[in-house]
mmCIF file of the N, C-alpha and C atoms, coordinates in Angstrom:
data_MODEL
# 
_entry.id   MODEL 
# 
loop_
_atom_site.group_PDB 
_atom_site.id 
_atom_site.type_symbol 
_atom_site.label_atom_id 
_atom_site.label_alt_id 
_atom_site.label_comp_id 
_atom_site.label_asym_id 
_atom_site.label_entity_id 
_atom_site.label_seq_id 
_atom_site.pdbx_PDB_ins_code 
_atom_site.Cartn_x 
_atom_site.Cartn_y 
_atom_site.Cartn_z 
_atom_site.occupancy 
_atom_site.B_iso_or_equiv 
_atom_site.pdbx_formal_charge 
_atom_site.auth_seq_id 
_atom_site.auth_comp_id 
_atom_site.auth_asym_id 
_atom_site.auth_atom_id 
_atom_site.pdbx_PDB_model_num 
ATOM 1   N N  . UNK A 1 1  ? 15.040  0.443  -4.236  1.00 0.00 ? 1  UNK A N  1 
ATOM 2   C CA . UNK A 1 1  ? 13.919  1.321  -4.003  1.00 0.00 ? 1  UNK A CA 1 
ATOM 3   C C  . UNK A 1 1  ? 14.362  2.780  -4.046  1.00 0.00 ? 1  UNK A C  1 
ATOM 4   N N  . UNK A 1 2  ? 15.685  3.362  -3.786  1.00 0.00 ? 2  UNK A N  1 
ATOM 5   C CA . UNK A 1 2  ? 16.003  4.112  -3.826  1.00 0.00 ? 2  UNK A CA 1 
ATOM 6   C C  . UNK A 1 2  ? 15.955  5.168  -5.132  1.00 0.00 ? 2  UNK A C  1 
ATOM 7   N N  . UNK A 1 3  ? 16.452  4.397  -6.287  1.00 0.00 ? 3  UNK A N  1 
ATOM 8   C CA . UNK A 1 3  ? 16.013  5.075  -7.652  1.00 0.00 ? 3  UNK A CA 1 
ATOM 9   C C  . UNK A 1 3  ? 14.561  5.071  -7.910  1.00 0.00 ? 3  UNK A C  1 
ATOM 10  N N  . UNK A 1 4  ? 13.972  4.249  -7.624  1.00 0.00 ? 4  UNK A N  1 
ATOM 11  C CA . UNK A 1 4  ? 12.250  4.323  -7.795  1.00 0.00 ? 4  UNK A CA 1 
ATOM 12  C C  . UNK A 1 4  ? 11.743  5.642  -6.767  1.00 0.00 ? 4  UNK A C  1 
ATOM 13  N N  . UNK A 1 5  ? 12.468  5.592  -5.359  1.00 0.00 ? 5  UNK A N  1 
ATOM 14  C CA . UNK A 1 5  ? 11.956  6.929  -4.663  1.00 0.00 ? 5  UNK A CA 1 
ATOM 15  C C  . UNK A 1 5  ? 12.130  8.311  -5.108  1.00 0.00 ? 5  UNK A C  1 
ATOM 16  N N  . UNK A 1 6  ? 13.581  8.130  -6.153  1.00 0.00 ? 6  UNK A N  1 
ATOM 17  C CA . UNK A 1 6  ? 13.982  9.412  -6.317  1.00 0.00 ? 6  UNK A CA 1 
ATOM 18  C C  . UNK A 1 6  ? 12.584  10.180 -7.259  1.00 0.00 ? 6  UNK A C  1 
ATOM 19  N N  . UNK A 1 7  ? 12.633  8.968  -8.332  1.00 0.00 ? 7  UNK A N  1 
ATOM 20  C CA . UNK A 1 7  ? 11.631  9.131  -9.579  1.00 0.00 ? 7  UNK A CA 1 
ATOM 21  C C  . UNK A 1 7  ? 10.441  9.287  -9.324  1.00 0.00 ? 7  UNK A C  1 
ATOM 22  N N  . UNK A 1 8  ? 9.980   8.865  -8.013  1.00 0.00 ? 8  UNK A N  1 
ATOM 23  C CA . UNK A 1 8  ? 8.507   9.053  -7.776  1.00 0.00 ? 8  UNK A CA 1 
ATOM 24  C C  . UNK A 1 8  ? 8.629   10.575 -7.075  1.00 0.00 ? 8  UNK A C  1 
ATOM 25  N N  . UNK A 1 9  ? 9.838   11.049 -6.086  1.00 0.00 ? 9  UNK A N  1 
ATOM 26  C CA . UNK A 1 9  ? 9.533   11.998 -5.507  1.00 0.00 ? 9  UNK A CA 1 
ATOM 27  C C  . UNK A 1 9  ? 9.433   13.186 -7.204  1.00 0.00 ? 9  UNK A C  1 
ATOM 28  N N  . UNK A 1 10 ? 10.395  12.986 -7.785  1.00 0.00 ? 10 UNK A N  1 
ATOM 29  C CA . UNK A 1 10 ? 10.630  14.297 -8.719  1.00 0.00 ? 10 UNK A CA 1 
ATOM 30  C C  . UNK A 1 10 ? 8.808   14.552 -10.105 1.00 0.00 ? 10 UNK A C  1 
ATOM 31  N N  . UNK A 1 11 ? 8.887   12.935 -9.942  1.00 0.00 ? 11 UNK A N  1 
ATOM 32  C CA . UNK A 1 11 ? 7.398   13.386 -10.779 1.00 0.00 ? 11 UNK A CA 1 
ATOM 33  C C  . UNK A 1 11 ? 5.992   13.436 -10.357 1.00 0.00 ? 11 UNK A C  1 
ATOM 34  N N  . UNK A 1 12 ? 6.327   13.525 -8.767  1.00 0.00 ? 12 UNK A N  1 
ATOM 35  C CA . UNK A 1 12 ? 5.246   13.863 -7.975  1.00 0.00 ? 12 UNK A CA 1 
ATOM 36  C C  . UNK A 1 12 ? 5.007   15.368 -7.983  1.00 0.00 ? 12 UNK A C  1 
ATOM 37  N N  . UNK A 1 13 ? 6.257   15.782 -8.063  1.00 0.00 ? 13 UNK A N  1 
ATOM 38  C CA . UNK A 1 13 ? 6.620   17.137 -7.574  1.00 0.00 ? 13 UNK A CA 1 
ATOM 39  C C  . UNK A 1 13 ? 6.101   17.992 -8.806  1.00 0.00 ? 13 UNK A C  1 
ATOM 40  N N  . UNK A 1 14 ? 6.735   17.689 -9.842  1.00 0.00 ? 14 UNK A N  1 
ATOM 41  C CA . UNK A 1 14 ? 6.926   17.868 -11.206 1.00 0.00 ? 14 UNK A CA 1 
ATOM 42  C C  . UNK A 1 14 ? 5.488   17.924 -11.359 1.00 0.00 ? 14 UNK A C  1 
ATOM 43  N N  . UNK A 1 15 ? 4.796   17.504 -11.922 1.00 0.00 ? 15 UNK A N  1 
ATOM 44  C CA . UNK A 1 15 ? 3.373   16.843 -12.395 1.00 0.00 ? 15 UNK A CA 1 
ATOM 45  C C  . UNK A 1 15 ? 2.638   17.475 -11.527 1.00 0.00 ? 15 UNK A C  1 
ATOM 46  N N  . UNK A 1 16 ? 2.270   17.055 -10.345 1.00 0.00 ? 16 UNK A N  1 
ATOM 47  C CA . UNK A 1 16 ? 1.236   17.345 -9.331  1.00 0.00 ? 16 UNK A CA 1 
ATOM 48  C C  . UNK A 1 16 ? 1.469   18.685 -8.846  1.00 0.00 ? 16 UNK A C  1 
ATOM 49  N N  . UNK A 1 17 ? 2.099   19.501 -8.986  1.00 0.00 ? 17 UNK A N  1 
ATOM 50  C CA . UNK A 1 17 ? 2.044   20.796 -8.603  1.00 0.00 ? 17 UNK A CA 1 
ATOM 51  C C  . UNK A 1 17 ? 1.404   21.945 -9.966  1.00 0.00 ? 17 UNK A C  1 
ATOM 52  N N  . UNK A 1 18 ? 1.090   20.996 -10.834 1.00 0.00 ? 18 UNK A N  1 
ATOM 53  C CA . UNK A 1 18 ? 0.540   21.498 -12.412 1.00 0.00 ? 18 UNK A CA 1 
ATOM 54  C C  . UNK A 1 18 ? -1.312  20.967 -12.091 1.00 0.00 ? 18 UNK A C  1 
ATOM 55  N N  . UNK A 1 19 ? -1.148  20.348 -10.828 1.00 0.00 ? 19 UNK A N  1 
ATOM 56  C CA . UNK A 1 19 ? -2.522  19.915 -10.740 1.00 0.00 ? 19 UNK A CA 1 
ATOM 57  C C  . UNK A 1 19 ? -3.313  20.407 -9.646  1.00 0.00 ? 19 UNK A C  1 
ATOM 58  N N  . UNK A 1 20 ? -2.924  21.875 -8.723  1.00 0.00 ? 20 UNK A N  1 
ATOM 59  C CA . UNK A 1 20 ? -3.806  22.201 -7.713  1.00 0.00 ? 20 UNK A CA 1 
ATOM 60  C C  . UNK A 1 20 ? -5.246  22.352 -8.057  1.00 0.00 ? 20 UNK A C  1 
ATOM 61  N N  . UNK A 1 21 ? -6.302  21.769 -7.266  1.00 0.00 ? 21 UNK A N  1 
ATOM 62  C CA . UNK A 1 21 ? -7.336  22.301 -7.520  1.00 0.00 ? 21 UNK A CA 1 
ATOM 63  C C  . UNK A 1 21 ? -7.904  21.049 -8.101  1.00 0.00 ? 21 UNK A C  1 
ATOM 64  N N  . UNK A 1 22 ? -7.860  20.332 -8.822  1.00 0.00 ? 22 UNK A N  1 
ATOM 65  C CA . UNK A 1 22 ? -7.894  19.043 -9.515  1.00 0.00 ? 22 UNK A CA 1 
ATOM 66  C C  . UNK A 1 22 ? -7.986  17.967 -8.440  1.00 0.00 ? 22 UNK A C  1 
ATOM 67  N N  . UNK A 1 23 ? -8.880  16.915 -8.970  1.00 0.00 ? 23 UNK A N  1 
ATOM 68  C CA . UNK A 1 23 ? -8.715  15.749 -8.243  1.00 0.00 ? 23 UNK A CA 1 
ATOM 69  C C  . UNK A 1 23 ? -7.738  14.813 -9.373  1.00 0.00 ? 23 UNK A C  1 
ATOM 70  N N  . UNK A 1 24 ? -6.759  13.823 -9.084  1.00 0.00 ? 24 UNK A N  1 
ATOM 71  C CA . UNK A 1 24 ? -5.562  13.257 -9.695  1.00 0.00 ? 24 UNK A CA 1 
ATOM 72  C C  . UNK A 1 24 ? -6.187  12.072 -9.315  1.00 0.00 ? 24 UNK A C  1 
ATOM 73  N N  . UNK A 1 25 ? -5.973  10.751 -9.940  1.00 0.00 ? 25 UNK A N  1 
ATOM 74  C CA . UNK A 1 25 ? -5.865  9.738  -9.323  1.00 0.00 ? 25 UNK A CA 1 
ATOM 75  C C  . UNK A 1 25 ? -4.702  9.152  -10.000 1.00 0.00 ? 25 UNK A C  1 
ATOM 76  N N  . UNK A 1 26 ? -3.229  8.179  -8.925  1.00 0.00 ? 26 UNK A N  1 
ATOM 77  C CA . UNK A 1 26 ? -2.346  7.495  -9.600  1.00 0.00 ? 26 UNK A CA 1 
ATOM 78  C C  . UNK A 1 26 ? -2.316  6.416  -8.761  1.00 0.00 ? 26 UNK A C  1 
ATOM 79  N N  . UNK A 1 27 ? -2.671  5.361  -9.860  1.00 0.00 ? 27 UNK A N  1 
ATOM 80  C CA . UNK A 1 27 ? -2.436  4.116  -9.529  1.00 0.00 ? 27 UNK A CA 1 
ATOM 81  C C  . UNK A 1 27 ? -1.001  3.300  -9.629  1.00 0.00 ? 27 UNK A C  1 
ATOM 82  N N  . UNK A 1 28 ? -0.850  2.718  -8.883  1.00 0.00 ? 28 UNK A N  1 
ATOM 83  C CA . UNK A 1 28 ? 0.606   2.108  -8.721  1.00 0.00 ? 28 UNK A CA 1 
ATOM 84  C C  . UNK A 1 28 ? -0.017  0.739  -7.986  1.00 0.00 ? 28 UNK A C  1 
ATOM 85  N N  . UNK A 1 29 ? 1.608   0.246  -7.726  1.00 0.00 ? 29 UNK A N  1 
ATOM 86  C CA . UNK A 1 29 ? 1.505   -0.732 -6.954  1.00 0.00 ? 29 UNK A CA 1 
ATOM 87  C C  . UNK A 1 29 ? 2.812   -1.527 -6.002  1.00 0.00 ? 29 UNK A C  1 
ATOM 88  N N  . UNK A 1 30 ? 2.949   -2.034 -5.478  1.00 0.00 ? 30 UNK A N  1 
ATOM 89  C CA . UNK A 1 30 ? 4.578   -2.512 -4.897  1.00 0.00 ? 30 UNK A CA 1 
ATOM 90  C C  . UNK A 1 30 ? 5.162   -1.447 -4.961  1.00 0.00 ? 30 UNK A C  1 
ATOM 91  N N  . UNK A 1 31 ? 6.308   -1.607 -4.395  1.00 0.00 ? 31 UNK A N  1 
ATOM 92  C CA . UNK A 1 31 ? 7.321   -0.849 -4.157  1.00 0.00 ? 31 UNK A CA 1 
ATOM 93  C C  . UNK A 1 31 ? 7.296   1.018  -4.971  1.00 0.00 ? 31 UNK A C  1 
ATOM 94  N N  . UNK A 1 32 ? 6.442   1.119  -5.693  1.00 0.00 ? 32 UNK A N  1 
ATOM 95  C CA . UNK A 1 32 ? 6.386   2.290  -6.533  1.00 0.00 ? 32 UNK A CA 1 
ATOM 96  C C  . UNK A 1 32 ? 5.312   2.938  -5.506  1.00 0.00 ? 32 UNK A C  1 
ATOM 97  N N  . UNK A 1 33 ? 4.307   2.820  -4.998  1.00 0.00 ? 33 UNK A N  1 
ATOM 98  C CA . UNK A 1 33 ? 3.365   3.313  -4.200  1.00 0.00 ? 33 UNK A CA 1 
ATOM 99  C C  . UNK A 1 33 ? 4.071   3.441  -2.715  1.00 0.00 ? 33 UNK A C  1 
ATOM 100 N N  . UNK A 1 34 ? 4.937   2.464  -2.043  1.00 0.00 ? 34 UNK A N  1 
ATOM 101 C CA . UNK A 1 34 ? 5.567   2.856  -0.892  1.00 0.00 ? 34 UNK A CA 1 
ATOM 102 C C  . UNK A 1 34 ? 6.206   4.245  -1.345  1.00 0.00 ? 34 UNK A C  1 
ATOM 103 N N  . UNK A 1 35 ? 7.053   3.997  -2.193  1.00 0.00 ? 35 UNK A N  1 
ATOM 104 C CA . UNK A 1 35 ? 7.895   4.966  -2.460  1.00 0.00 ? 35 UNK A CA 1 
ATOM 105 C C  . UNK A 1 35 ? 7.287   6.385  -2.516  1.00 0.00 ? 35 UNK A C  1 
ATOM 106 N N  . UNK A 1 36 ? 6.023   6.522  -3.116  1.00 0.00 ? 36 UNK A N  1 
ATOM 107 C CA . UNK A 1 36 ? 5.116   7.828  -3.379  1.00 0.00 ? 36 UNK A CA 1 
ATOM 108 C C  . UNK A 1 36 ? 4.335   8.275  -1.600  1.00 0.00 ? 36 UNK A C  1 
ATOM 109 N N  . UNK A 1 37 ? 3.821   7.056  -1.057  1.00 0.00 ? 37 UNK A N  1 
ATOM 110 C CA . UNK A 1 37 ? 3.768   6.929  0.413   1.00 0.00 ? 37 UNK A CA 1 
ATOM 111 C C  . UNK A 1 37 ? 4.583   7.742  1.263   1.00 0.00 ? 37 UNK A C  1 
ATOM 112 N N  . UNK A 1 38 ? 5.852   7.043  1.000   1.00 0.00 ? 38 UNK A N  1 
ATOM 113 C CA . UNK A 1 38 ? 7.044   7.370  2.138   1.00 0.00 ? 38 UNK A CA 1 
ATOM 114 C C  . UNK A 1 38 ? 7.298   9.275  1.439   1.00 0.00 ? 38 UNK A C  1 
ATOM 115 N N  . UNK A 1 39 ? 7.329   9.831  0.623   1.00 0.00 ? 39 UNK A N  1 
ATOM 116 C CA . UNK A 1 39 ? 7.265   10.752 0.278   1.00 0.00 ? 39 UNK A CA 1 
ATOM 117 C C  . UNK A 1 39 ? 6.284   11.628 0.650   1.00 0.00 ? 39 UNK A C  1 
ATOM 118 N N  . UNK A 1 40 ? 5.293   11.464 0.328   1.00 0.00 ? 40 UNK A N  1 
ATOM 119 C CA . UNK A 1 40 ? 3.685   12.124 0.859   1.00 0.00 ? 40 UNK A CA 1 
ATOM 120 C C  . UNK A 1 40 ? 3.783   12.205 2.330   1.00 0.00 ? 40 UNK A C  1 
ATOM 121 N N  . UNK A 1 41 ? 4.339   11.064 3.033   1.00 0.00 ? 41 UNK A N  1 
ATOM 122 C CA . UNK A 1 41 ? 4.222   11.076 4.417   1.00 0.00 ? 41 UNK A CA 1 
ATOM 123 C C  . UNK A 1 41 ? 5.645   11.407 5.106   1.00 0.00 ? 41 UNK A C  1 
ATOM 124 N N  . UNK A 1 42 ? 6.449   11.584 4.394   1.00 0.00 ? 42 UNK A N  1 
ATOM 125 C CA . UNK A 1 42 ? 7.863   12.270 4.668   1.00 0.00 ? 42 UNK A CA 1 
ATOM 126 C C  . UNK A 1 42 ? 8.025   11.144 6.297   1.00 0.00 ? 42 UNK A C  1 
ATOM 127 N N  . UNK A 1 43 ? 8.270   9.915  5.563   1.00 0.00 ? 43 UNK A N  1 
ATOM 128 C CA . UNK A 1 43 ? 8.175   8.903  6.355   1.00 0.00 ? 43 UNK A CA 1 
ATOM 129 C C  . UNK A 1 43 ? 10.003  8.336  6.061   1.00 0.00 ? 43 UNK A C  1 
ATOM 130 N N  . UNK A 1 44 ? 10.909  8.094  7.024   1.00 0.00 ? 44 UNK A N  1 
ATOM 131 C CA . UNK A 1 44 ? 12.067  7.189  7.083   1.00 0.00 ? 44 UNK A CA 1 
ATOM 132 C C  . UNK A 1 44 ? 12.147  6.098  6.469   1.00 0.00 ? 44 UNK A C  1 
ATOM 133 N N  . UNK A 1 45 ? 13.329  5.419  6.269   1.00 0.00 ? 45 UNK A N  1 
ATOM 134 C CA . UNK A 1 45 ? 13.350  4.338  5.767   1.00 0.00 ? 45 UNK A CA 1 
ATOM 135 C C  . UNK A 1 45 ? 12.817  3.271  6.599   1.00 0.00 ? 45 UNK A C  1 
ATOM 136 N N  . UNK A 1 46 ? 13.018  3.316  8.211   1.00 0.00 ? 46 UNK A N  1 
ATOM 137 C CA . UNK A 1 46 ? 12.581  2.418  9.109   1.00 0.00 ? 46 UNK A CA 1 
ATOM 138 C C  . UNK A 1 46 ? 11.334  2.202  8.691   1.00 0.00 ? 46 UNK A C  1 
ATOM 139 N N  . UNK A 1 47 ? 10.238  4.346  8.696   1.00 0.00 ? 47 UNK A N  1 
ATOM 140 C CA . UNK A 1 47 ? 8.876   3.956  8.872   1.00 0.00 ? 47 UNK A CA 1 
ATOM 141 C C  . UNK A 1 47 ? 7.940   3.240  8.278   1.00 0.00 ? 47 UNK A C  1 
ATOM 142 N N  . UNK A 1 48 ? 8.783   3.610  6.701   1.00 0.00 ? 48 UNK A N  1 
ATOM 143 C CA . UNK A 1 48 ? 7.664   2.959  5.485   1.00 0.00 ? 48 UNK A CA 1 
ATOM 144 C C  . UNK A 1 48 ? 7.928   1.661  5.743   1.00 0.00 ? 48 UNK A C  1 
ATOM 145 N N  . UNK A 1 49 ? 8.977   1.173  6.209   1.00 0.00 ? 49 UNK A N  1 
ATOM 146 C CA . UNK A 1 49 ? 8.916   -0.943 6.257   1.00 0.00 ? 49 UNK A CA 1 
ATOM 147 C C  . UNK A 1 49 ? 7.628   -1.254 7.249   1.00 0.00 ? 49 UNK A C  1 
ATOM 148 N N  . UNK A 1 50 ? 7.319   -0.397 8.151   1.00 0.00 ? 50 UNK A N  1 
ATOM 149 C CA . UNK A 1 50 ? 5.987   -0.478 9.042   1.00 0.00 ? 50 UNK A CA 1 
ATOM 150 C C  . UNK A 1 50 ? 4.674   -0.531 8.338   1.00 0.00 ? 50 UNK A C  1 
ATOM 151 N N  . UNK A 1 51 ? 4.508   0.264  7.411   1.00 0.00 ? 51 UNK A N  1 
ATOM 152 C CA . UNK A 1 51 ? 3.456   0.571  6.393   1.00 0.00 ? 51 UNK A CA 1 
ATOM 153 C C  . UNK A 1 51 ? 2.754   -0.027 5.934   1.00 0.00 ? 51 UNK A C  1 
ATOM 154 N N  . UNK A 1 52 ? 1.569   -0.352 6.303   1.00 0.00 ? 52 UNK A N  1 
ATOM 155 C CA . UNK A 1 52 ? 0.928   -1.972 5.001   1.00 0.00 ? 52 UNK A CA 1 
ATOM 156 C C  . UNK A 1 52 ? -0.161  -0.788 4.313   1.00 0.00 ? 52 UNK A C  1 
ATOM 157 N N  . UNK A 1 53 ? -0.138  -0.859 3.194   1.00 0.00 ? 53 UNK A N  1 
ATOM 158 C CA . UNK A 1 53 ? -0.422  -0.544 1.496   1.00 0.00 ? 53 UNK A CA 1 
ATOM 159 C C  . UNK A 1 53 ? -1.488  -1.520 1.161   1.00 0.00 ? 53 UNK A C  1 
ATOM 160 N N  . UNK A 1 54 ? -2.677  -1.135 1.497   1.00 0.00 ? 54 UNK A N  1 
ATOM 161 C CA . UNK A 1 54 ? -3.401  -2.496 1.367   1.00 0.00 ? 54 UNK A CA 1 
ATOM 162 C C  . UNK A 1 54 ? -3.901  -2.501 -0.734  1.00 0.00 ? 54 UNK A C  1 
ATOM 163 N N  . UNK A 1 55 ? -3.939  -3.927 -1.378  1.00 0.00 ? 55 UNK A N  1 
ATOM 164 C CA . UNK A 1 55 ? -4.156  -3.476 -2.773  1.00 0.00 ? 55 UNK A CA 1 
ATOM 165 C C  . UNK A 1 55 ? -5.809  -2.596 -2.968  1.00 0.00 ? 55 UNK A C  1 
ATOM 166 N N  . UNK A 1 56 ? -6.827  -2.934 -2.375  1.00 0.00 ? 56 UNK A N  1 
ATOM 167 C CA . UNK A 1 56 ? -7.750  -2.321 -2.000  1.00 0.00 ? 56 UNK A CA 1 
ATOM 168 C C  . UNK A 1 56 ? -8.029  -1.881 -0.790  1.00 0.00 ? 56 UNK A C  1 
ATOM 169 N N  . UNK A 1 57 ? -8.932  -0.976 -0.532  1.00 0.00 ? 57 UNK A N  1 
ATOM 170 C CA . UNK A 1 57 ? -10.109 0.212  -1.455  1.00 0.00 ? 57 UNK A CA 1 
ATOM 171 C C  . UNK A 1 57 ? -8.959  0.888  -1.405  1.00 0.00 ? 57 UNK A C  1 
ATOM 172 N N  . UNK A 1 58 ? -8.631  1.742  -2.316  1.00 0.00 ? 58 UNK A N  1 
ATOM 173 C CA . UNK A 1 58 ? -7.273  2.729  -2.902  1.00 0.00 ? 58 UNK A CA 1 
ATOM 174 C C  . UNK A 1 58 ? -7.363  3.376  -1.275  1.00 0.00 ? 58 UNK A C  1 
ATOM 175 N N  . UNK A 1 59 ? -5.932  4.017  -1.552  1.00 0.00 ? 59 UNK A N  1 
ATOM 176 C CA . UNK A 1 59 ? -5.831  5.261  -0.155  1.00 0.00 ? 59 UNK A CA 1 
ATOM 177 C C  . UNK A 1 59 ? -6.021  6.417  -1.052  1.00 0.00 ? 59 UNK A C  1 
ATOM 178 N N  . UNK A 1 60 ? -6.515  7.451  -0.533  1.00 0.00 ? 60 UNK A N  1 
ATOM 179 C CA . UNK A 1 60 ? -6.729  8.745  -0.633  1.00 0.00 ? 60 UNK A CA 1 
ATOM 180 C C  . UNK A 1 60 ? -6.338  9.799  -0.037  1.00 0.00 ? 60 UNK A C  1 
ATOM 181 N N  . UNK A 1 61 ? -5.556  10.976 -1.027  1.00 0.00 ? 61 UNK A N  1 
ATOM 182 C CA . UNK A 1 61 ? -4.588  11.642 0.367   1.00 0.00 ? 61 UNK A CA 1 
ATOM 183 C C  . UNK A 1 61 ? -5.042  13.122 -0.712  1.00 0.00 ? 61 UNK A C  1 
ATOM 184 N N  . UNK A 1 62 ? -5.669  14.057 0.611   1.00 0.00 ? 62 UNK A N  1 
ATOM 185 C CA . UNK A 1 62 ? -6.207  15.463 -0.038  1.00 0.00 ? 62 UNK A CA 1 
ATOM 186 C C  . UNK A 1 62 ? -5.097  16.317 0.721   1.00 0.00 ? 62 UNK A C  1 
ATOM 187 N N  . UNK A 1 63 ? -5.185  17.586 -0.145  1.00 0.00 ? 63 UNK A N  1 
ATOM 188 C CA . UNK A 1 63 ? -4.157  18.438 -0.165  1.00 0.00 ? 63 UNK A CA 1 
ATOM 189 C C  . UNK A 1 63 ? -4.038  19.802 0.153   1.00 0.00 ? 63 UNK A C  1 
ATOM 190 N N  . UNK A 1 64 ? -3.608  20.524 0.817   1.00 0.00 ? 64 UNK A N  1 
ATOM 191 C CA . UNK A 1 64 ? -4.148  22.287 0.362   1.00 0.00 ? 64 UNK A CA 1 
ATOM 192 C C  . UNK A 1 64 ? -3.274  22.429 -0.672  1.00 0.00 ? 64 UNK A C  1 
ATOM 193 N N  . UNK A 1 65 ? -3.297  23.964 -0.799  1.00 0.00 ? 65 UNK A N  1 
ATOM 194 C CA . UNK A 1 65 ? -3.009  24.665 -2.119  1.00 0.00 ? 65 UNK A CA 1 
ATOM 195 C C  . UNK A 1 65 ? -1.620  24.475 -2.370  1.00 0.00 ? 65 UNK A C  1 
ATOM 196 N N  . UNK A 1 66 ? -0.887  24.033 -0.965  1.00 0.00 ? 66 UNK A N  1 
ATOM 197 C CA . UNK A 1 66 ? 0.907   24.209 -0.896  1.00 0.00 ? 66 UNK A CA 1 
ATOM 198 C C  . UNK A 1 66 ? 1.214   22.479 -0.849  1.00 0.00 ? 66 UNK A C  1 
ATOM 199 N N  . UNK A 1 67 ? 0.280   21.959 -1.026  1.00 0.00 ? 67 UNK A N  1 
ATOM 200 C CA . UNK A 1 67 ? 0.441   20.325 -1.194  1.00 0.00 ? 67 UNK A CA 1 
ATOM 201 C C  . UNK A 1 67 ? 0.754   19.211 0.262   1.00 0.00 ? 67 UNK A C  1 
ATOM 202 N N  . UNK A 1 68 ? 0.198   20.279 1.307   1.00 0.00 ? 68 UNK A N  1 
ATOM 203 C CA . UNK A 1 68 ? 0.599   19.508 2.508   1.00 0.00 ? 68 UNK A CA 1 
ATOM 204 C C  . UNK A 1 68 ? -0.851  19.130 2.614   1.00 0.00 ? 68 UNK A C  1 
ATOM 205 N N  . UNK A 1 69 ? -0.685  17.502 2.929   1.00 0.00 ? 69 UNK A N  1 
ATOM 206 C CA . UNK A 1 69 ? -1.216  16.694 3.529   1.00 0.00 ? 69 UNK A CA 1 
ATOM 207 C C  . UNK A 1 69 ? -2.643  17.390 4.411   1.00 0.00 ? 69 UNK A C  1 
ATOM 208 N N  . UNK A 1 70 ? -3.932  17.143 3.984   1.00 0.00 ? 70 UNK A N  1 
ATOM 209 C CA . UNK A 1 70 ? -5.088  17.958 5.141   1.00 0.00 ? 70 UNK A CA 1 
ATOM 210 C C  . UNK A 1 70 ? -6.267  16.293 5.410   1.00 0.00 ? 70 UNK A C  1 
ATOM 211 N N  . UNK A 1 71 ? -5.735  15.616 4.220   1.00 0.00 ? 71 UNK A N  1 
ATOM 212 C CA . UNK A 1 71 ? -6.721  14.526 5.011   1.00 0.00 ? 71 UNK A CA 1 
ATOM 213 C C  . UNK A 1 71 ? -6.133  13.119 4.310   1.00 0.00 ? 71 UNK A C  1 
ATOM 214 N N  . UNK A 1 72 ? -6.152  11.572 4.868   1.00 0.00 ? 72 UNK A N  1 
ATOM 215 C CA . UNK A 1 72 ? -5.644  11.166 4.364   1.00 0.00 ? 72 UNK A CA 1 
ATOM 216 C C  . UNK A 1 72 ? -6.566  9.214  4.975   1.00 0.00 ? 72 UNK A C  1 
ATOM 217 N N  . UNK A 1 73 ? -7.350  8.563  3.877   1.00 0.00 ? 73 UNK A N  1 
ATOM 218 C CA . UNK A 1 73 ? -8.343  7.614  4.016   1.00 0.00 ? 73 UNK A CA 1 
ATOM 219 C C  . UNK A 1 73 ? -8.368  6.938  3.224   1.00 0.00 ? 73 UNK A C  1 
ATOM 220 N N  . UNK A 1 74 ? -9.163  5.761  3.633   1.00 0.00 ? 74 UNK A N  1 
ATOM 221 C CA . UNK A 1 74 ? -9.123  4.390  2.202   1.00 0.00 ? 74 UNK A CA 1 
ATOM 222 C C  . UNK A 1 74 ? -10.628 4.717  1.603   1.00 0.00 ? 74 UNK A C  1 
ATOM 223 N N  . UNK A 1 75 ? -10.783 4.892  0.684   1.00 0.00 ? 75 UNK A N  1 
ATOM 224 C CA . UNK A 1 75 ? -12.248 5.075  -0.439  1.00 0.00 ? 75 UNK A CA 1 
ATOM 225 C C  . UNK A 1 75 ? -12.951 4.327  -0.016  1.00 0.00 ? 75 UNK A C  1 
ATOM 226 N N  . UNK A 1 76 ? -13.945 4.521  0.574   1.00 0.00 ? 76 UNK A N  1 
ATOM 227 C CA . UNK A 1 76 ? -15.579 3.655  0.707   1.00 0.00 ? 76 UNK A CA 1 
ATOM 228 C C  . UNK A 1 76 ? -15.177 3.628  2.421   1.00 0.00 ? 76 UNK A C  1 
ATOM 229 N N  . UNK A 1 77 ? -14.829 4.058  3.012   1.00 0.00 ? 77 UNK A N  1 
ATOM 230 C CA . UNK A 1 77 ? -14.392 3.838  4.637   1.00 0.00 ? 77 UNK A CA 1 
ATOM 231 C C  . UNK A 1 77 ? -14.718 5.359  5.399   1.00 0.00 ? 77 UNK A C  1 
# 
């Protein structure tokens, strides 16, 4: 998971900072979505094993302008 975290953190970073202002949607799944998770939520290795990722209604995570975290919900909830 570790090379998958690196890759998700750098083209989160990469990519999504070309997208303020924009709504994004990225779909993933297994271990590629923890990994984007544990990043977004600047979560430990302990925390994300806590984490359940449900496959539906997507999670939704809004942003300010500097990309920190302002709201964070499952679609239709």
């Amino acid at each position: 998971m570790q090379k998958l975290s690196d890759f998700k953190r750098f083209y989160f970073k990469d990519k999504t900072l070309q997208t303020v202002g924009k709504n994004v949607f990225v779909g993933a799944h297994g271990n590629s979505i923890r990994a984007l998770v544990k990043h977004i939520k600047q979560l430990s290795d302990d925390e994300i094993m806590d984490v359940e990722i449900p496959n539906f209604p997507p999670l939704v995570f809004e942003f300010d302008e500097k990309l920190n975290v302002v709201s964070e919900y499952y679609l239709g909830k």
